[in-house]
C-alpha positions, 0 to 999 in steps of 0.5 A, spaced: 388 220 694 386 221 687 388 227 683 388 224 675 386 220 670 393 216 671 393 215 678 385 213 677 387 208 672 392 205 677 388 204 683 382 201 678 387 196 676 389 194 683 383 192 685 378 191 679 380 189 671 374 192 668 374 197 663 368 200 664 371 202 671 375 207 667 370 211 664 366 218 665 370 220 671 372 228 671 379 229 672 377 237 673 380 242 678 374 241 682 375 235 685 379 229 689 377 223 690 379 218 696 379 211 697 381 206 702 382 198 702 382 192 705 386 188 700 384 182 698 380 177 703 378 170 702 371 170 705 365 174 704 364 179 711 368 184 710 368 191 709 370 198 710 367 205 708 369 213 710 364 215 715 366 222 716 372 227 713 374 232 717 379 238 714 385 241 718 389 247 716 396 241 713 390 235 712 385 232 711 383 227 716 378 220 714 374 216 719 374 209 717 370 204 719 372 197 717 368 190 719 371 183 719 368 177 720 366 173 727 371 168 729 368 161 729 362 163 723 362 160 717 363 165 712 362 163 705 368 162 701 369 168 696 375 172 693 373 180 696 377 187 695 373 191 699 374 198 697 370 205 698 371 211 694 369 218 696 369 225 692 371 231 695 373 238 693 379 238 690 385 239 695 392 237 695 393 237 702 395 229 706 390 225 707 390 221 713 387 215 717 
């Protein structure tokens, strides 16, 4: 869960050193923003994305869907960091997967 610029910023050097990362986002009362990651992987084929968030009375809860490639295919050879962000209203309840 992101709720500030700061912790924005943290994620953002985790899985990307590009400023232009950093800029015009809107830290505001309106919104947080959740990402989900499947940390670094050698090979391209992967991915993962939030389908569906549903909003429970003590939580959020997040459908994730993560891909990963076939055994015995030859994927090409490349650093990846999958990573999906979403925006939703602002709230400080616990997200979970």
């Amino acid at each position: 869960m992101i709720n500030t610029k700061e912790e924005w910023n943290t994620f953002i050097g985790k899985i990307k050193n590009d400023p232009e990362y950093n800029e015009n986002i809107d830290f505001d009362e309106k919104y947080t923003f959740i990402a989900v990651t499947m940390g670094e992987n050698q090979t391209k084929g992967y991915s993962i994305e939030i389908k569906e968030v549903y909003a429970f009375k003590d939580y959020v809860k997040l459908y994730v869907i993560q891909e990963i490639p076939c055994a015995g295919f030859d994927y090409e050879t490349q650093i990846t960091r999958p990573f999906h962000i979403i925006k939703i209203a602002k709230t400080y309840k616990t997200i979970r997967r």
